[in-house]
ZADRENPA-272595 format. One line per 4 residues: number of its first residue (from 1); their letters; for each residue x, y, z of C-alpha. Coordinates in Angstrom, 1 decimal, decimal comma. Layout:
% ZADRENPA-272595
NUM) A) X/Y/Z | ...
This chain:
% ZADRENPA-272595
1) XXXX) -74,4/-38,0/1,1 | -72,6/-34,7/1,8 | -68,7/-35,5/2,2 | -68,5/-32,4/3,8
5) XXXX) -71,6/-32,2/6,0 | -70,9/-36,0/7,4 | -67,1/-34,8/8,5 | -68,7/-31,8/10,2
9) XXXX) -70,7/-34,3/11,7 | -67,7/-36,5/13,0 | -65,6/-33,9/14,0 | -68,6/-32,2/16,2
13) XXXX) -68,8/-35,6/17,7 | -65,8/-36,0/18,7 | -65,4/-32,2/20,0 | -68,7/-33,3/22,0
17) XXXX) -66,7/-36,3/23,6 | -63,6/-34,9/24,6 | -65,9/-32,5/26,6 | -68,2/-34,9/28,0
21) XXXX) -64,3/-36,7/29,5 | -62,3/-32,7/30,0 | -65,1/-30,5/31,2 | -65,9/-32,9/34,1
25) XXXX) -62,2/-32,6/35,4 | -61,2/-29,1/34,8 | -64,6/-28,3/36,6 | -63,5/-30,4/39,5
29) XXXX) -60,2/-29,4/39,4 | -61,6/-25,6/39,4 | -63,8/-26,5/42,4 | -61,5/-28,0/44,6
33) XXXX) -59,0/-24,5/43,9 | -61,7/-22,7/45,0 | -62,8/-25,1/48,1 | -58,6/-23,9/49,3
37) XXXX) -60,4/-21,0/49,6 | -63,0/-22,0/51,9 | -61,6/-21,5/55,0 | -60,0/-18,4/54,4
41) XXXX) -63,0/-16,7/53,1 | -64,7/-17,9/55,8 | -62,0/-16,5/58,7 | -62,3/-12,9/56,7
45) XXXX) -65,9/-12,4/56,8 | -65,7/-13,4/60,8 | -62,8/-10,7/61,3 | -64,6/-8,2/58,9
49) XXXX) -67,9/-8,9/60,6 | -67,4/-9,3/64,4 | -63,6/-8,0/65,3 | -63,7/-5,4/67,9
53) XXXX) -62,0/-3,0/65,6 | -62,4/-2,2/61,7 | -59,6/-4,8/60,5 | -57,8/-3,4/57,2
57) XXXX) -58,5/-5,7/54,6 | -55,7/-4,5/52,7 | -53,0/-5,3/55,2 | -54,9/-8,5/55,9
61) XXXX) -54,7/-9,6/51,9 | -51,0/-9,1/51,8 | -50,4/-11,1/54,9 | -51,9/-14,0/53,4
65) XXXX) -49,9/-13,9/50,1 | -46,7/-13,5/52,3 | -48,3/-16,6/54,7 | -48,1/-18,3/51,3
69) XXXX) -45,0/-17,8/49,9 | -43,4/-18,2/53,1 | -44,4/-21,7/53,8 | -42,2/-22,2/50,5
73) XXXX) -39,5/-22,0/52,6 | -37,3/-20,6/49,6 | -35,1/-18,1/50,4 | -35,5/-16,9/46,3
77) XXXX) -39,0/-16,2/46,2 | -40,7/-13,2/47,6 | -43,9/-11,6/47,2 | -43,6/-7,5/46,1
81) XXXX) -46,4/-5,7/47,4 | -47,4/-2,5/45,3 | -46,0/0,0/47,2 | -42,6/-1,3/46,6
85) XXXX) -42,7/-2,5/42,9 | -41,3/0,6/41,3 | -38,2/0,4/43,7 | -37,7/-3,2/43,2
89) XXXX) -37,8/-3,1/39,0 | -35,2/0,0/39,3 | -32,9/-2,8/41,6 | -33,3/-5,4/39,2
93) XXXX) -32,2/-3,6/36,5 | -29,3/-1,7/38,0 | -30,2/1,0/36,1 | -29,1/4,2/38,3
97) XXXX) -27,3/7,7/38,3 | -24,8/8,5/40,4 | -21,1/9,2/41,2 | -19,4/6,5/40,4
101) XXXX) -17,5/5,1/43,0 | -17,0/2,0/45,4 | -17,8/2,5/48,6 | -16,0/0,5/51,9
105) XXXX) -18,6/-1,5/54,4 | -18,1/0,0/57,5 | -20,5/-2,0/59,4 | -21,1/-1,2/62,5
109) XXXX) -19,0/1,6/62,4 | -20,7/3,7/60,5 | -21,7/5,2/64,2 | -18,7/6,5/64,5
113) XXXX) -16,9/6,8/61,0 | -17,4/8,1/58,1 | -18,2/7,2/54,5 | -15,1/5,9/52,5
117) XXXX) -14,4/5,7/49,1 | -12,7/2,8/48,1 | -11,6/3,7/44,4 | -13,6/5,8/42,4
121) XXXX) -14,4/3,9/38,7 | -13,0/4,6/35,7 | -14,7/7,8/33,1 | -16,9/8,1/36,3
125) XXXX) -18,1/11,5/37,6 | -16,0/10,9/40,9 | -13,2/10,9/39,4 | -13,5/14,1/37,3
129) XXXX) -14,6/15,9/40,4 | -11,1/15,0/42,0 | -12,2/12,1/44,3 | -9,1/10,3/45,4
133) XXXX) -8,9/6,5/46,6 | -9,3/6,3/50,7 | -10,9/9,9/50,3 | -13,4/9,9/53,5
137) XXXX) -17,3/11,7/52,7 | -18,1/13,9/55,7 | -21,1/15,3/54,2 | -23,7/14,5/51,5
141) XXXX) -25,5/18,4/50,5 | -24,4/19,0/54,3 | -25,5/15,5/55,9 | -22,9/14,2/58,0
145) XXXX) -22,3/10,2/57,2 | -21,0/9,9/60,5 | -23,6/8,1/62,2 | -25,8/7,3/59,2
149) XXXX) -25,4/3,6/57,6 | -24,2/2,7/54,2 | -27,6/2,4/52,4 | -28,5/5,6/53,7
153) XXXX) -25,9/7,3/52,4 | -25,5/5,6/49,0 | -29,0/7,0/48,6 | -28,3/10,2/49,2
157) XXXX) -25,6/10,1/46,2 | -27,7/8,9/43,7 | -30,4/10,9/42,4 | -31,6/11,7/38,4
161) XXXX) -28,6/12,2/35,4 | -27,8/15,7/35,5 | -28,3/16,6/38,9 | -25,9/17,7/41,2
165) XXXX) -24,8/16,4/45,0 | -22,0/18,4/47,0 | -19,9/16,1/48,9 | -17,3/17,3/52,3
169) XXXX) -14,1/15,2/51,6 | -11,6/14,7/54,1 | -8,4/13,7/51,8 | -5,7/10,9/53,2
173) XXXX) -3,0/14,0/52,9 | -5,4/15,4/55,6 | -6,7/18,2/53,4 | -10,4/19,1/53,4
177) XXXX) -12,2/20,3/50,1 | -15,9/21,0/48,8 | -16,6/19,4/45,8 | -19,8/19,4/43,6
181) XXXX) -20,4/16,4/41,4 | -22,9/16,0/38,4 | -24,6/12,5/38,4 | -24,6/10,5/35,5
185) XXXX) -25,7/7,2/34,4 | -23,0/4,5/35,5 | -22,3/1,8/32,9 | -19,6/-0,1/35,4
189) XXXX) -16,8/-2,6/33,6 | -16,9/-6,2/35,4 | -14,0/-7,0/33,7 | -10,9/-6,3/35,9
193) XXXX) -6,9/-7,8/35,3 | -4,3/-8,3/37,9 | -3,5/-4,4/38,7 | -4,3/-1,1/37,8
197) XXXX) -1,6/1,2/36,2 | -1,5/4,5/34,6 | -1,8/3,1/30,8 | -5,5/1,4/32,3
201) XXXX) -5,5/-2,5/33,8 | -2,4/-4,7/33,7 | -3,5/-8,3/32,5 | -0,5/-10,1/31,3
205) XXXX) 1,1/-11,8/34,6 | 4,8/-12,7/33,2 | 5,5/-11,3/30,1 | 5,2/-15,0/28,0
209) XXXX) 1,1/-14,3/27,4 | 0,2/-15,8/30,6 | -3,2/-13,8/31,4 | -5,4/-12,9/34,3
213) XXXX) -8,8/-11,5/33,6 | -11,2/-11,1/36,4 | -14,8/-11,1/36,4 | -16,7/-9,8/39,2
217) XXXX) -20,4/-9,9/37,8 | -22,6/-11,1/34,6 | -24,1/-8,3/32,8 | -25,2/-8,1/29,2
221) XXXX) -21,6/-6,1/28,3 | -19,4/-8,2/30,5 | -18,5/-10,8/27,1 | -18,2/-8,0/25,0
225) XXXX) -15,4/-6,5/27,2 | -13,8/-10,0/27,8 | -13,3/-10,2/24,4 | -11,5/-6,9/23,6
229) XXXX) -9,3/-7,5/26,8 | -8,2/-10,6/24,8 | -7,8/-9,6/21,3 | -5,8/-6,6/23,0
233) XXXX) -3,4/-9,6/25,0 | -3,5/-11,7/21,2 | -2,4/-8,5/19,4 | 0,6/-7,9/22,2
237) XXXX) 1,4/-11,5/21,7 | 0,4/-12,1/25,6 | -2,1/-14,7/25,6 | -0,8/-18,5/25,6
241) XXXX) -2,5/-19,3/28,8 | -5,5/-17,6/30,9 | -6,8/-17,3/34,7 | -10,0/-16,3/34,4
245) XXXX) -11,4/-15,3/37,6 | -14,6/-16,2/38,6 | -14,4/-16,0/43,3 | -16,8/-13,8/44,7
249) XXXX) -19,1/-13,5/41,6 | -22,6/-13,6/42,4 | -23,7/-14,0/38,7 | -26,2/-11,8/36,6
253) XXXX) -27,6/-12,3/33,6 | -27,9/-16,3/32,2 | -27,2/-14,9/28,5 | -23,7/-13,4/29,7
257) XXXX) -22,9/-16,9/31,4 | -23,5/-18,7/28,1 | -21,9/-16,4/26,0 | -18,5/-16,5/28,0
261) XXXX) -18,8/-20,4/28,5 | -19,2/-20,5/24,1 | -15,9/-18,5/23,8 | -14,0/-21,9/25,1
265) XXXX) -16,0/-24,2/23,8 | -16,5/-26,3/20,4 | -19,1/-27,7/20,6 | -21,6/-29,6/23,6
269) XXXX) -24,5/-28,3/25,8 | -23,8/-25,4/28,2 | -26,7/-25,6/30,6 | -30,3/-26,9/30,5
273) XXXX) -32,7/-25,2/32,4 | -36,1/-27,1/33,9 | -38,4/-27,9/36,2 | -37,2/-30,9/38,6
277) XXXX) -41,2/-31,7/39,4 | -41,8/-34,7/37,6 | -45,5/-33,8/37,0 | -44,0/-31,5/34,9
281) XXXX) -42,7/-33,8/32,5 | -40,0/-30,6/31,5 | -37,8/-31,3/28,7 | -36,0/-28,5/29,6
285) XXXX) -34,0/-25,4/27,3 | -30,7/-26,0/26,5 | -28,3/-23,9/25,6 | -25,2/-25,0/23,7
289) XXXX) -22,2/-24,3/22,0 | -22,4/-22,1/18,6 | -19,1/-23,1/17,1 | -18,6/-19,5/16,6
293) XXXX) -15,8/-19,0/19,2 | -12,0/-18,6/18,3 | -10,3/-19,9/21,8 | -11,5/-23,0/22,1
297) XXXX) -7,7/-24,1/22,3 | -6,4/-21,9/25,4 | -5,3/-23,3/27,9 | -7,3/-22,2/30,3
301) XXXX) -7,8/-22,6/34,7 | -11,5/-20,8/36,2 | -11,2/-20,1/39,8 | -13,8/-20,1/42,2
305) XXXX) -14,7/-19,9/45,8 | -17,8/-20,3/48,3 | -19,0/-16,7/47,2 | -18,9/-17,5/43,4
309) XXXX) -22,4/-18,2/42,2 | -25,5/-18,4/39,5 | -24,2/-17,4/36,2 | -20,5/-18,2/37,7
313) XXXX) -20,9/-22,0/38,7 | -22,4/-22,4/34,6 | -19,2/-21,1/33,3 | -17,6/-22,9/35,5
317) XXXX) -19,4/-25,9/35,2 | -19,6/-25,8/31,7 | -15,8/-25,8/30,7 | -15,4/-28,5/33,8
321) XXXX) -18,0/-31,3/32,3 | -15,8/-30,8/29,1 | -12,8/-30,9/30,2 | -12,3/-27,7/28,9
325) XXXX) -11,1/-25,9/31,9 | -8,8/-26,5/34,7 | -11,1/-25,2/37,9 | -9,2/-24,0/41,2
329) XXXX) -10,2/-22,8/44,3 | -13,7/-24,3/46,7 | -16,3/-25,3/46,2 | -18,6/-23,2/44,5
333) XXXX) -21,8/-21,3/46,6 | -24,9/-23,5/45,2 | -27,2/-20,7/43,6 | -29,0/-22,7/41,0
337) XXXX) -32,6/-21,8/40,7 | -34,3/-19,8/38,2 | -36,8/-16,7/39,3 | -39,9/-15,3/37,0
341) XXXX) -41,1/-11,9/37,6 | -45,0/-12,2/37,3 | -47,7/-9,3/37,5 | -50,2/-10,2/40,1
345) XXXX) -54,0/-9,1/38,5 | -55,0/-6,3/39,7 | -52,2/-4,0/40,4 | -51,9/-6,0/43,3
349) XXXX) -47,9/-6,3/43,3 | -45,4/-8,6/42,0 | -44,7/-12,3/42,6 | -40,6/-13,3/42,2
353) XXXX) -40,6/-17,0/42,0 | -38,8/-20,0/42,2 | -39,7/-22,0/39,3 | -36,9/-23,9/37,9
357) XXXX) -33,2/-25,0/38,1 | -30,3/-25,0/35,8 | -28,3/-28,5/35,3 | -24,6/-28,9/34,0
361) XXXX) -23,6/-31,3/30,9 | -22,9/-33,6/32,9 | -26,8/-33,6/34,6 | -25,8/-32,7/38,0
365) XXXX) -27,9/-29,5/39,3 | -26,1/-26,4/41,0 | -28,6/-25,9/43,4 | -27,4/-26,1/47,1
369) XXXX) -30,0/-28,2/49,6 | -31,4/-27,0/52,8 | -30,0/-29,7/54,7 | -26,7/-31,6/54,2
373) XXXX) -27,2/-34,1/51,4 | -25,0/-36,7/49,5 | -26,5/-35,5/46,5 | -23,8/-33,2/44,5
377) XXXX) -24,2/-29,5/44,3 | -22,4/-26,5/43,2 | -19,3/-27,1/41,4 | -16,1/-28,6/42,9
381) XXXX) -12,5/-27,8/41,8 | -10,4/-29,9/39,3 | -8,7/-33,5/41,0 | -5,5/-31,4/43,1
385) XXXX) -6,7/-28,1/42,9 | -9,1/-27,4/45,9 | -7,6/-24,3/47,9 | -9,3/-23,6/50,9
389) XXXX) -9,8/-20,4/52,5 | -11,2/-18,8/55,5 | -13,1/-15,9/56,6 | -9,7/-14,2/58,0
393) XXXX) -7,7/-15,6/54,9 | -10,4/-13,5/52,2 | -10,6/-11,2/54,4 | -6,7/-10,5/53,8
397) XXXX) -6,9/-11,3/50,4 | -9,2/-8,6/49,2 | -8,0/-6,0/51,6 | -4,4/-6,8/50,3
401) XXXX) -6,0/-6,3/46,7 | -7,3/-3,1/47,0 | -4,4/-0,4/46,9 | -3,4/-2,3/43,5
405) XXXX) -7,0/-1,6/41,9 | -7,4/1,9/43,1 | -7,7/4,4/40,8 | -6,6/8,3/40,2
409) XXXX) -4,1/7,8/43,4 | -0,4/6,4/43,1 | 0,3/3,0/41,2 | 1,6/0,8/43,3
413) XXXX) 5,0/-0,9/41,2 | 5,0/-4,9/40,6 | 7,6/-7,0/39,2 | 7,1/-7,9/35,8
417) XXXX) 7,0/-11,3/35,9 | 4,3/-12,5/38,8 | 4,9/-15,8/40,4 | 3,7/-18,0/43,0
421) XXXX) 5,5/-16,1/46,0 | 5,0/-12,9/44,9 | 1,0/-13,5/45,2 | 1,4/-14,8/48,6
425) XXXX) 3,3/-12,1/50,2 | 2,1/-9,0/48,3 | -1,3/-10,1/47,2 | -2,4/-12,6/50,1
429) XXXX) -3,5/-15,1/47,3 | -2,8/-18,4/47,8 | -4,8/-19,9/45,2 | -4,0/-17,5/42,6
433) XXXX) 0,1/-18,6/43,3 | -0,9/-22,1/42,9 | -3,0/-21,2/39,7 | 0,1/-19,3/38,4
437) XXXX) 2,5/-21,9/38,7 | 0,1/-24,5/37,0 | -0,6/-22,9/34,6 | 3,0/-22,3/33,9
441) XXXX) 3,8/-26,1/33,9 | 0,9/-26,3/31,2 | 3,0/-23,8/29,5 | 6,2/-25,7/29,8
445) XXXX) 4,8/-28,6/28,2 | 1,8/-30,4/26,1 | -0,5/-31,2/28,9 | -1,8/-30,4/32,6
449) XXXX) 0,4/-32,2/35,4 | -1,1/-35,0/37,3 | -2,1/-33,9/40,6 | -2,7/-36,1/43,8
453) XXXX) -6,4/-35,8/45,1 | -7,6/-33,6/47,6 | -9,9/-34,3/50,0 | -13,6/-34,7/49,0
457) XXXX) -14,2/-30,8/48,1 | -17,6/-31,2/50,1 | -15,8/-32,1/52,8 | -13,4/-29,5/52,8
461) XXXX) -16,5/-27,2/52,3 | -18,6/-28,1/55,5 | -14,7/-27,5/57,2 | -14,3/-24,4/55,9
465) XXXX) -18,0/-23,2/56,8 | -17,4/-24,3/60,0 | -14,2/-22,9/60,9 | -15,9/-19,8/59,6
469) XXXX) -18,8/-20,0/62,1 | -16,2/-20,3/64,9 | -14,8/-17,4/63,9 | -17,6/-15,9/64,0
473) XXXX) -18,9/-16,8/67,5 | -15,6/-15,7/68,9 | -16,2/-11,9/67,3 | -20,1/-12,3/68,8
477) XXXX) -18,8/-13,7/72,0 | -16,1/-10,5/72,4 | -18,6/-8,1/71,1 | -21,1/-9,6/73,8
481) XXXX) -18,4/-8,9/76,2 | -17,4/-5,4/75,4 | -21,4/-4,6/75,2 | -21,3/-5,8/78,8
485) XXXX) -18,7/-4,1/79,7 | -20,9/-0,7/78,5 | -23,8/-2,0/80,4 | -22,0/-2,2/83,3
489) XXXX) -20,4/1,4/83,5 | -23,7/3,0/82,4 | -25,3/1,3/85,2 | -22,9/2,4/87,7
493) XXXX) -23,5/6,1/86,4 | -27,3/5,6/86,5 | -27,2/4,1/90,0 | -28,9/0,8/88,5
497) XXXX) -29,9/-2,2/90,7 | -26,9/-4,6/90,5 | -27,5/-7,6/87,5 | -26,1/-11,3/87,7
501) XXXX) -24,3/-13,0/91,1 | -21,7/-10,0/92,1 | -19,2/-12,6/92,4 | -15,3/-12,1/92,7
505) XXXX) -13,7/-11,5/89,2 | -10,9/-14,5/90,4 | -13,3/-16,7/91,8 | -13,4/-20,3/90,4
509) XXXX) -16,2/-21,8/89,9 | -16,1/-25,2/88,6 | -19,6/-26,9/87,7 | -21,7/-25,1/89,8
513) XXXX) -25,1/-26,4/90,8 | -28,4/-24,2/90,4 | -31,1/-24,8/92,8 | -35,0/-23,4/92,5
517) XXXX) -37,3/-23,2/94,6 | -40,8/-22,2/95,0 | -42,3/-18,7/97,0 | -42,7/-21,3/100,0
521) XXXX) -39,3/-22,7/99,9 | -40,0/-26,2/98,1 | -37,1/-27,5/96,1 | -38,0/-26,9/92,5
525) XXXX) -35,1/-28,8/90,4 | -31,2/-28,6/90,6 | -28,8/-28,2/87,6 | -25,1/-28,5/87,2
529) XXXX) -23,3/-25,8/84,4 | -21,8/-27,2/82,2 | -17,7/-26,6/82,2 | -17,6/-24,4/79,1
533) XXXX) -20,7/-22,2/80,1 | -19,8/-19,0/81,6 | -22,5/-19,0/84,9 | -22,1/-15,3/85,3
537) XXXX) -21,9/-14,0/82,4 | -24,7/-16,0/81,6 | -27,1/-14,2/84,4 | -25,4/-10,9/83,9
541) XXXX) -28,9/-10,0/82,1 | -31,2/-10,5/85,3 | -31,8/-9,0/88,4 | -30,6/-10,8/91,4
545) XXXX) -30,8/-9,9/94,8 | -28,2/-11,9/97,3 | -29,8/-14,0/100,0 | -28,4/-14,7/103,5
549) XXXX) -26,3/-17,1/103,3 | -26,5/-18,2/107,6 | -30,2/-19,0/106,3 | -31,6/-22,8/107,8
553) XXXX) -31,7/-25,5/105,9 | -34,5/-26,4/103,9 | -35,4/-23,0/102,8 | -34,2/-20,8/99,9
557) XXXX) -32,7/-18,6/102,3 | -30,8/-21,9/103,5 | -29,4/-22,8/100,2 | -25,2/-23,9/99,6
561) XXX) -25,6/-24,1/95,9 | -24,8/-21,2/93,2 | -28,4/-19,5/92,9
């Protein structure tokens, strides 16, 4: 017999039987996708055929994808419809012309203030064109900012290499002065030290290699430029110890994150990214350590805080589960899911999904849940070294930070050696003076000092978030107030029927009762306030028009209680 003819024979055989077992399923499988359908077909053809107006199918298609990825209920995902795909890729990849120069949130003020440069950047076009630190925009090619929001105006600066914008600038020396600048592609540094100064940024803290480098976002330069700050601090001889800074980082791109996690380390796994859906069965793809680095001996402390995320908690997380790195600060923000960008068919948009997370060596994922959890997230600080922070207290810090990063103004003068006090009084830092003297004390000797505990760092965490949101009511709550206050004079100009109960500024009214009734004077329900409600403030929003109070009994007119 044929050798060759008889294996043809087996093989077709077996081809035949995996079919006759697959095909089955994958039909199934195909048919009950399509059944998910069903009902949706079936509620289009009734709209397209029997609606009282012509329904746009178009809007109606891209409400359904948006129904879908809605009931995800993940914050990350998002469908792109076509009309705003082009906008979106130019976001993600920060590619843009412009002038160069941070800008300051103004808020809600931007009603009545006007764009303000924080510092323009260094080699930008700003700064050529004279911009100043504090330098107020009062026109963009004649558009006042005054009244015009943020994004709005940062629009209006950026526009195609080449091209020019003429900007109004209202100087802090009170001068005005026209000013045309040429746009140009901005290729930002991330990597920031402790101060700027005329020779470019001061990194060395005391003058014994103590070093301060900070990092305020992943890009696919930012290890490249970490490394030449610290082969300039080796070649100084200022670089025994290093605070890298990592608070207020929102992350960027993974390849950064494992790149300036392999400068520490010897050896070990970085980060694995996979699915956490077990019918996934995901292996995962780590990423470890190339043994190519050359500070894998530094003593070295990462700080962090609730706004330091993504590729931040990996670097941090990494040198943590090895022991590598001292971490200081909170704990970290709990961004630690992986998007894909995928074409939908068609030209019909773009789908930015959720589809897996990253885990630390030590197998514990970043990703913060939706509801509190015992489950470990994020990244805490080192045993000892949680510092926590408020809104008010970052608040300080950065605005306290900003006249020593400014650039093209007047350097502001610092002691040459930078301790503990120092950072608290000048710099509003707290944690940055406890880092300093640490790391000192490493310094001094052969290890890290033992520490007592802190609290449990998710603890302090949910603390912190809710002082924060206290905070934040109170601002509402006086916002609400002075918003009132507006209604209330406006309506007195426009002669508007009186709001609320009209009652006596001093009067004291301590758990009041509210009493419904009906139009024919039936008792509806009665309800106490509560002591820390504020009754008329409370009905300032409704129309109210005072009964008499000599009415009988019985009757709404005849009412005692608050009404």
């Amino acid at each position: 017999m044929n050798i060759r003819r008889t294996s043809a024979y087996v093989l077709l055989i077996a081809i035949c039987g995996m079919l006759a077992f697959e095909l089955p399923r994958a039909i199934a499988s195909r048919v009950d996708g399509y059944r998910w359908f069903d009902p949706v077909v079936d509620v289009h053809g009734m709209i397209v055929d029997d609606f009282v107006k012509n329904a746009n199918r178009q809007a109606m298609q891209s409400a359904v994808i948006k129904a879908m990825v809605e009931s995800l209920d993940d914050r990350y995902t998002e469908y792109v419809p076509p009309q705003l795909e082009e906008d979106f890729v130019k976001d993600l990849s920060g590619d843009y012309a412009g002038i160069g120069a941070r800008i300051n949130n103004r808020g809600a003020d931007y009603e009545s203030k006007p764009l303000e440069i924080i510092t323009p950047m260094i080699g930008s076009p700003a700064l050529a064109a004279g911009v100043r630190p504090g330098d107020k925009v009062l026109t963009i090619d004649g558009w006042e900012t005054t009244g015009n929001n943020d994004s709005d105006c940062i629009e209006r600066l950026m526009g195609p290499p080449g091209t020019k914008v003429a900007v109004k600038l209202l100087h802090t020396d009170g001068t005005e002065e026209d000013t045309v600048i040429t746009r140009n592609r901005i290729l930002t540094s991330n990597v920031y030290g402790l101060m700027m100064t005329e020779d470019g940024w001061r990194f060395d803290i005391n003058g014994d290699g103590l070093a301060y480098i900070r990092i305020d976002q992943f890009t696919d330069r930012t290890v490249n430029q970490l490394r030449e700050a610290m082969k300039d601090l080796e070649k100084q001889g200022k670089l025994n110890g290093l605070i890298l800074d990592l608070r207020d980082n929102p992350g960027g791109a993974l390849q950064a994150a494992v790149g300036m996690a392999d400068l520490f380390l010897k050896e070990g796994e970085i980060v694995n990214i996979r699915s956490p859906r077990e019918d996934k069965n995901d292996a995962g793809r780590p990423f470890r350590a190339t043994r190519s680095n050359t500070y894998e001996d530094l003593p070295l402390i990462v700080m962090i805080n609730d706004r330091s995320a993504s590729a931040s908690e990996i670097v941090a997380g990494a040198l943590s589960d090895h022991e590598r790195a001292i971490v200081m600060g909170e704990r970290s923000y709990g961004k630690g899911s992986v998007q894909e960008l995928r074409p939908i068919p068609g030209n019909n948009g773009m789908l930015k999904m959720t589809t897996k997370y990253y885990f630390l060596p030590s197998g514990r994922h970043i990703q913060r849940p939706k509801q509190l959890s015992d489950e470990p997230w994020g990244v805490d600080p080192s045993t000892g070294c949680t510092v926590a922070e408020s809104q008010l207290e970052e608040r300080d810090r950065i605005l306290a930070r900003r006249p020593f990063e400014a650039v093209g103004g007047e350097y502001v003068e610092a002691p040459s050696a930078i301790g503990e006090e120092w950072a608290n009084t000048e710099l509003k830092d707290a944690a940055l003076g406890e880092a300093i003297t640490l790391m000192e004390q490493r310094l001094d000797g052969d290890d890290w000092p033992t520490l007592e505990p802190d609290e449990d760092p998710a603890y302090i965490s949910t603390m912190v978030q809710l002082e924060n949101l206290l905070e934040q009511r109170e601002r509402i709550m006086k916002a609400m107030v002075e918003t009132q206050d507006e209604i209330d004079r406006l309506e007195g100009l426009a002669g508007e029927p009186n709001r609320g109960l009209g009652l006596e500024d001093d009067l004291d009214l301590e758990e009041p009762v509210i009493a419904i009734y009906d139009a024919e004077g039936n008792l509806v329900g009665r309800w106490k306030v509560g002591s820390e409600d504020d009754l008329q403030r409370t009905l300032s929003a409704v129309e109210l028009s005072r009964l008499d109070q000599d009415a009988p009994a019985g009757s709404p007119e005849g009412s005692s209680e608050e009404e």
